[in-house]
C-alpha positions as CSV (number, residue, x, y, z in Angstrom):
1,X,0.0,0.0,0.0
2,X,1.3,3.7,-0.8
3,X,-0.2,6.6,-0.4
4,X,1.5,8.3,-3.9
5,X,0.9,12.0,-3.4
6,X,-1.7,14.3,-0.9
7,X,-3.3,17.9,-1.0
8,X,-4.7,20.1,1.7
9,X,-7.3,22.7,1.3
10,X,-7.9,25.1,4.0
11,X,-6.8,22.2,6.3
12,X,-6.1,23.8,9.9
13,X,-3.0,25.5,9.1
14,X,-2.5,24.2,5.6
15,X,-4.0,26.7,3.1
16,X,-3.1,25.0,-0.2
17,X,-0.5,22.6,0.1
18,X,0.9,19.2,-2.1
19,X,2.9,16.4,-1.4
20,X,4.3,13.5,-3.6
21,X,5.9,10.7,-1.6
22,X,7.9,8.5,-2.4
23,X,8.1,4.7,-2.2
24,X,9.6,3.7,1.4
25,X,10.7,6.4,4.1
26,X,9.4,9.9,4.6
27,X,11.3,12.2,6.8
28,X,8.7,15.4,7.6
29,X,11.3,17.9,9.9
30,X,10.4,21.1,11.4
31,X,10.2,22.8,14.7
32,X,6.9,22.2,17.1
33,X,3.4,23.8,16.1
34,X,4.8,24.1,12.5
35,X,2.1,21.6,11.4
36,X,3.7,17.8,10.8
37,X,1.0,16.4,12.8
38,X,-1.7,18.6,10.8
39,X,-0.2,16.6,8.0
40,X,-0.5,12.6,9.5
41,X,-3.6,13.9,10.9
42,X,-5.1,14.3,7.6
43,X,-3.9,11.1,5.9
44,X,-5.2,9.2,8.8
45,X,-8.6,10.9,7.9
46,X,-8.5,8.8,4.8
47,X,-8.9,5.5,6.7
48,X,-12.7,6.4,7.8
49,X,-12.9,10.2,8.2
50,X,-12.0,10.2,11.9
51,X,-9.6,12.0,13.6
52,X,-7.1,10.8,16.5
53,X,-7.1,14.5,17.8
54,X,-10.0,16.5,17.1
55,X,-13.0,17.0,19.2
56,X,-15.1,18.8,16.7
57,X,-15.2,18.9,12.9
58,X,-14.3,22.5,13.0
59,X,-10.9,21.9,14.7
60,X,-10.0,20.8,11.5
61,X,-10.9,23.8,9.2
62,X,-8.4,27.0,9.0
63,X,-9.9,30.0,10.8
64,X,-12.7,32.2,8.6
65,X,-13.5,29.2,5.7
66,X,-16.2,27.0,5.2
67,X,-15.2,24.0,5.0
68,X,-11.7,21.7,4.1
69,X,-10.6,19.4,1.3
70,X,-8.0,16.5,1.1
71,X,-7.0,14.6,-1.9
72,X,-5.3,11.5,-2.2
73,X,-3.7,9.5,-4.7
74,X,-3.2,5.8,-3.6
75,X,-1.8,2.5,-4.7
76,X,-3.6,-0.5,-3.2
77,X,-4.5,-4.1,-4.2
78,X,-2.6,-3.5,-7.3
79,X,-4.5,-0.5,-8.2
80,X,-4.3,2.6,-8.2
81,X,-7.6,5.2,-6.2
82,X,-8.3,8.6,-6.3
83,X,-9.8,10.0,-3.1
84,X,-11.4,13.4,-2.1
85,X,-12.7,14.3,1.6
86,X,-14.7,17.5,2.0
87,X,-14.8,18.4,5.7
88,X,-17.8,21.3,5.6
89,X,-18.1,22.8,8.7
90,X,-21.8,22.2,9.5
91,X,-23.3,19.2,7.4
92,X,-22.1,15.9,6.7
93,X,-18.3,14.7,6.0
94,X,-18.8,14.3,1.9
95,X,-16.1,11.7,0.0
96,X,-15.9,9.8,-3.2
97,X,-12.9,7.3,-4.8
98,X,-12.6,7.7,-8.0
99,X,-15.4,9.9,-8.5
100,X,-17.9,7.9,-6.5
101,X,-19.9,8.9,-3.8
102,X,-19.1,6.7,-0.8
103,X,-22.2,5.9,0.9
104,X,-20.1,5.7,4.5
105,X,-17.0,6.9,5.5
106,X,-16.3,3.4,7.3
107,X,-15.6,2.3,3.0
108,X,-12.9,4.1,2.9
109,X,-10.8,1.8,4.8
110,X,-11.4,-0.8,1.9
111,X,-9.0,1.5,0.0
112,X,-6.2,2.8,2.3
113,X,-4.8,1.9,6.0
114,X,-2.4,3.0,8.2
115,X,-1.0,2.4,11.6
116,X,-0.4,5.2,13.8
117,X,2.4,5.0,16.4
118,X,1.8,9.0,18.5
119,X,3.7,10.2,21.6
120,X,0.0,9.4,23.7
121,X,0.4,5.9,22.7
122,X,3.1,5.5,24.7
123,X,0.5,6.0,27.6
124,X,-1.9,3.2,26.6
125,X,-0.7,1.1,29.0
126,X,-0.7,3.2,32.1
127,X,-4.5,4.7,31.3
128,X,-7.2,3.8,32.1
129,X,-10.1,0.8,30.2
130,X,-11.1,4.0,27.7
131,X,-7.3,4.1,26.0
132,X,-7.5,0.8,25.4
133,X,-10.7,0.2,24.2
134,X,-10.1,3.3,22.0
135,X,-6.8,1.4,20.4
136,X,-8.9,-1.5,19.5
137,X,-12.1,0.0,18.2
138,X,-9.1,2.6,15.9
139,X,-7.7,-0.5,14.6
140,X,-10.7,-2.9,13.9
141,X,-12.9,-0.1,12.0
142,X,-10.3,-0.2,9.9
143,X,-10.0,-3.8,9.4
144,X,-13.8,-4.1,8.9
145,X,-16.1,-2.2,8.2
146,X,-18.9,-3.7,9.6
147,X,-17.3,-3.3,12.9
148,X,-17.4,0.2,12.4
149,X,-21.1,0.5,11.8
150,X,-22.5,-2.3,14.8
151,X,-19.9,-0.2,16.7
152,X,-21.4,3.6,15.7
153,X,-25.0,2.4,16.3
154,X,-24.5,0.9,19.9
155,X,-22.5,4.0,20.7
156,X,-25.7,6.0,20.1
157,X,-28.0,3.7,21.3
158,X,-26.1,3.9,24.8
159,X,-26.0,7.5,24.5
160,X,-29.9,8.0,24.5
161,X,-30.4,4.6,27.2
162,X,-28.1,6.9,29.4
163,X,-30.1,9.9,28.5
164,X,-33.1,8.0,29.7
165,X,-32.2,6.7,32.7
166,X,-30.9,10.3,33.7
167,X,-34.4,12.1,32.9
168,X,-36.5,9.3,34.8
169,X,-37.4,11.2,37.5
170,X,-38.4,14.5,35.2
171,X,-40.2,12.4,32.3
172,X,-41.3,8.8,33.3
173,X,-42.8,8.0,30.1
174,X,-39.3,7.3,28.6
175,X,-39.0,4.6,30.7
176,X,-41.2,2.5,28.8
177,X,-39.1,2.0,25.6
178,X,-35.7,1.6,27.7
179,X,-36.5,-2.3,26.7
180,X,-36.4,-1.5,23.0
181,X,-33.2,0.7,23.6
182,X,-31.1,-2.7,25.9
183,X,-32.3,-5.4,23.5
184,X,-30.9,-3.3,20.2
185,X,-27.8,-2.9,22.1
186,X,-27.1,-6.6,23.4
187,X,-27.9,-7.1,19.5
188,X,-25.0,-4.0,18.4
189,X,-23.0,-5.6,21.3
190,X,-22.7,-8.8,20.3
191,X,-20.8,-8.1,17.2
192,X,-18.7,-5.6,18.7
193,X,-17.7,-8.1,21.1
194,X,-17.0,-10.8,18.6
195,X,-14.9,-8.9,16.6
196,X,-12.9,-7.7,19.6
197,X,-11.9,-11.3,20.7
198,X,-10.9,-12.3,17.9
199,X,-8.7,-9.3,17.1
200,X,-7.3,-9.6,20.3
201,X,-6.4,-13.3,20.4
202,X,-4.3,-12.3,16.9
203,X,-2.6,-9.4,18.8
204,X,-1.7,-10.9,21.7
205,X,0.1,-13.6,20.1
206,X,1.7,-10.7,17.5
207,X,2.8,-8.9,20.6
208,X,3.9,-11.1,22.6
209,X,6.7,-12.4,20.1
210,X,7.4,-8.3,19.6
211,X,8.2,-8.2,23.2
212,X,10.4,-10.5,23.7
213,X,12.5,-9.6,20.4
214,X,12.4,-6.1,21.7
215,X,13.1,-6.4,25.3
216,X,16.4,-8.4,24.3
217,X,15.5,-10.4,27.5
218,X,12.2,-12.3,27.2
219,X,10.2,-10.3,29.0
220,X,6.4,-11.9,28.4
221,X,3.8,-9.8,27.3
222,X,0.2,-11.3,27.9
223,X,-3.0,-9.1,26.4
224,X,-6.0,-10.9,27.5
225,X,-9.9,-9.5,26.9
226,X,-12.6,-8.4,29.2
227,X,-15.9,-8.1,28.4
228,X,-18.9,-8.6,30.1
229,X,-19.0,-11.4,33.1
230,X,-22.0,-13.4,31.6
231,X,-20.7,-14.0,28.2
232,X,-18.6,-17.6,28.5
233,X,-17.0,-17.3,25.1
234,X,-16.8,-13.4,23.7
235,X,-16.1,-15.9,20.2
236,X,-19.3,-17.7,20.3
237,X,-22.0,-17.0,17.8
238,X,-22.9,-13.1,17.8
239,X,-26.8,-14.9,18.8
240,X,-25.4,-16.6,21.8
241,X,-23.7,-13.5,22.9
242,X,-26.6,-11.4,22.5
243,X,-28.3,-13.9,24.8
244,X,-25.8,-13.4,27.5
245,X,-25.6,-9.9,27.6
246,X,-29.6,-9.4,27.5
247,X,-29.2,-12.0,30.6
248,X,-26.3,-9.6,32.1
249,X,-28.6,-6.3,31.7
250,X,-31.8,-7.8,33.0
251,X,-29.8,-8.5,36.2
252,X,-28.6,-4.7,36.6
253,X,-31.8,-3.4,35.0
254,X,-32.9,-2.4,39.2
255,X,-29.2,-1.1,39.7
256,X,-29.2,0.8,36.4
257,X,-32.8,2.3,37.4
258,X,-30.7,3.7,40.6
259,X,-27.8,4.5,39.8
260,X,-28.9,6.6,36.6
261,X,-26.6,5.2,34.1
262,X,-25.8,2.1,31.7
263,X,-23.6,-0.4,33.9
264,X,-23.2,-3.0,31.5
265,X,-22.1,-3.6,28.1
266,X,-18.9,-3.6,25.5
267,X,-18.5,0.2,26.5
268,X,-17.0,-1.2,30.4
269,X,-14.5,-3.5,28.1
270,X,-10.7,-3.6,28.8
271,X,-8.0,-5.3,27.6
272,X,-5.5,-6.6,30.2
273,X,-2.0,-6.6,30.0
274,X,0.6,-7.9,32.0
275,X,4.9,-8.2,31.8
276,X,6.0,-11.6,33.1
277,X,3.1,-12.0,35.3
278,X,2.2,-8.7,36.7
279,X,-0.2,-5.8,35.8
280,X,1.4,-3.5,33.3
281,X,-0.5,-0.8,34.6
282,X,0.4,-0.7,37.7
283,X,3.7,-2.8,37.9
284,X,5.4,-2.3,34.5
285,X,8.6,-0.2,34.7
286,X,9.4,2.7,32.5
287,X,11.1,0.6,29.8
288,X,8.4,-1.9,29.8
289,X,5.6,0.4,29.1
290,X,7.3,1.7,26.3
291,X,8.3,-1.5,24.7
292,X,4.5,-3.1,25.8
293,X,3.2,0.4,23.7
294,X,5.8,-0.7,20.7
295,X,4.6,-4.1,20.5
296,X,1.2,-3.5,20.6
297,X,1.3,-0.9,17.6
298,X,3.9,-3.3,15.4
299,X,1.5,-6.4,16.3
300,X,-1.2,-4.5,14.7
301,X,0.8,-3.1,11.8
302,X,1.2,-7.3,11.3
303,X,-2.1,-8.2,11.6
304,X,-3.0,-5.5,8.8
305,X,-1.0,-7.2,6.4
306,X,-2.0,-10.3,6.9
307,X,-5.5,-9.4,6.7
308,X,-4.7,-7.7,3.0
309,X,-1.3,-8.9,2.2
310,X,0.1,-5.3,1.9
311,X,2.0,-3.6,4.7
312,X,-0.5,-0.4,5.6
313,X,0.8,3.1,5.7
314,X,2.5,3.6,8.9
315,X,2.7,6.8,10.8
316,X,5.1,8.2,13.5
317,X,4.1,11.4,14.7
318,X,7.4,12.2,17.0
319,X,8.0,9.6,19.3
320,X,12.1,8.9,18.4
321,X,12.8,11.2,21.3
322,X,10.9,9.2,24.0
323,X,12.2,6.2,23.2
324,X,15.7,4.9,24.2
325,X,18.7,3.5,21.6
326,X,17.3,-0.1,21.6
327,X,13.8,0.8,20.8
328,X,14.4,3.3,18.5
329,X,16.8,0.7,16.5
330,X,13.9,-1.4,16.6
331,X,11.5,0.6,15.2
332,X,13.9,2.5,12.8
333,X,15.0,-1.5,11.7
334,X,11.2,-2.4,11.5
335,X,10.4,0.4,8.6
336,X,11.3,-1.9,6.2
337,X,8.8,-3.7,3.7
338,X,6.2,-0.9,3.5
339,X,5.9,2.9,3.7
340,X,6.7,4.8,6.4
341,X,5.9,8.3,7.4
342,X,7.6,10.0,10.4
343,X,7.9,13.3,12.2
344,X,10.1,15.2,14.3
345,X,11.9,18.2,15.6
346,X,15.3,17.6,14.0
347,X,17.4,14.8,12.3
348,X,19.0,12.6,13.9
349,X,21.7,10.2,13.2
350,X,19.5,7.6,13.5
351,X,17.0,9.3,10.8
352,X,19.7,10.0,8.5
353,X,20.2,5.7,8.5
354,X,16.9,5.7,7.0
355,X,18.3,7.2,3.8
356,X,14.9,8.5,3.1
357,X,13.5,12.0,1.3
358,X,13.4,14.3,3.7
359,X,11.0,17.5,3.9
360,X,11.0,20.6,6.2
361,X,7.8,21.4,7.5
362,X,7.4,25.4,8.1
363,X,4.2,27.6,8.6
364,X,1.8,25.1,7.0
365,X,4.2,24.7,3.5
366,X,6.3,22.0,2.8
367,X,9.5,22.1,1.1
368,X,12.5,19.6,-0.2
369,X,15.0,19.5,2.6
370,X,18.8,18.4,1.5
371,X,20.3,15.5,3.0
């Protein structure tokens, strides 16, 4: 997979801008607030329209305009796509490949994908259930589409069940379709939880060989999935599991009632990690969290090419300077074997090993930047 050439319309600080890249490593260099991240920010908007950093839409149009534009030339599958996003600031996210209309923005992933490795990553496994769920839902609406859409409609779903049960007291009446509202979710559920197991199963066992290579001194990293108590198997049939979570939520329906708020479901998921036995969140050191962060983002580059037999775009936004000299030789020695797309605040020696183009990134423009 390459992503051939890009160019940004009115895209936060990027007025009119192009980019061709070429086949392998791209170097993007330039002082903070400059706009590098602006930049991987927009290509990973081509994977589904979603952004890793924006709260609102209109984060990502410059100051006074309408709306924003990218377009994309990209090889994939042995062919070659043209995309366009328009990012309007009230209205919906428009985009077409090769001059059709996609019908949702969770199709776009069936054309490009990328991996993206950012300093906050490195946090995962310190943080909290939400990071973690976040990480897998990032990766797996690429991966499938479907995914993406059983995910989006229980997100909404839970959004108006918790708007219910907060407005019980002021209008009753709601009550009486909250079964409607827990049934469709233990049926939006179910697939989200499927999925998630069986991505996970492939990422733990992706990581945990990363870990060990990485660690230089077999540390063992475990990722294990945790989703709701009352489904046995989160990889039986997406029927069984709805079963067991309609079980789960009938038993909490009283509690739910008074404590004002969903208590059950995919959205409570986590995925557990431990190093040689103990918690990563609370036990890892330092230099295992870093590594356990590294693993987990290769494993999923990995499990992206074996899903389409191309090595997806991957994306460093800046993290060579919080790493130390054996994982930045790791992940400077793993850029091989597909393209690769990484930012920071000066060159290093270790950059210049790359032997990649290099561009300076300066006031939202881009120019050629000389070895």
């Amino acid at each position: 997979m390459q992503l051939e050439a890009i160019r940004l319309g009115y895209f936060r600080n990027y007025q009119d801008v192009s980019l061709t890249f070429p086949e392998g490593v791209t170097i993007l260099a330039g002082e903070n607030a400059q706009g590098k991240t602006n930049l991987l920010e927009a290509i990973f908007l081509l994977t589904g329209g979603r952004s890793w950093r924006a709260a609102r839409r209109g984060d990502l149009i410059s100051f006074q305009q309408s709306q924003a534009r990218i377009e994309a030339k990209v090889f994939s599958r042995q062919r070659k796509f043209s995309m366009e996003l328009t990012l309007p600031r009230t209205g919906k996210l428009q985009s077409t490949v090769n001059g059709v209309k996609q019908k949702r923005q969770s199709d776009l992933s069936e054309v490009f994908r990328c991996v993206l490795f950012s300093p906050e990553d490195l946090y995962l496994i310190r943080e909290g259930p939400a990071a973690r769920r976040r990480f897998l839902d990032t990766a797996l609406c690429q991966l499938r589409p479907r995914y993406a859409l059983a995910l989006g409609e229980y997100n909404k779903l839970l959004e108006h069940k918790s708007k219910i049960l907060r407005m019980q007291e002021e209008n009753p009446s709601l009550l009486a379709v909250l079964p409607d509202f827990t049934r469709r979710m233990a049926k939006c559920g179910a697939a989200v939880i499927r999925y998630r197991a069986f991505f996970a199963e492939k990422l733990a066992r992706e990581a945990y060989q990363i870990q060990q290579t990485i660690s230089g001194c077999g540390e063992e990293l475990v990722a294990e999935y945790q989703t709701v108590s009352t489904v046995k198997d989160p990889k039986a049939s997406e029927e069984t599991i709805e079963g067991w979570l309609l079980e789960h939520a009938e038993s909490h329906a009283k509690a739910e009632l008074a404590a004002g708020q969903c208590l059950t479901g995919p959205h409570k998921d986590d995925l557990l990690l431990s190093v040689n036995g103990s918690a990563a969140r609370g036990f890892a050191s330092q230099g295992q969290t870093r590594t356990a962060a590294l693993a987990l983002k290769f494993a999923e580059r990995e499990i992206f090419k074996d899903d389409q037999g191309e090595y997806p775009v991957m994306l460093l936004d800046d993290v060579l300077s919080e790493l130390d000299s054996r994982r930045q030789e790791y992940l400077i020695g793993k850029t091989g074997g597909g393209q690769v797309i990484i930012t920071c605040c000066e060159r290093t020696q270790r950059l210049r090993q790359l032997q990649g183009a290099a561009f300076l990134v300066e006031k939202g423009t881009i120019s050629p930047l000389s070895q």
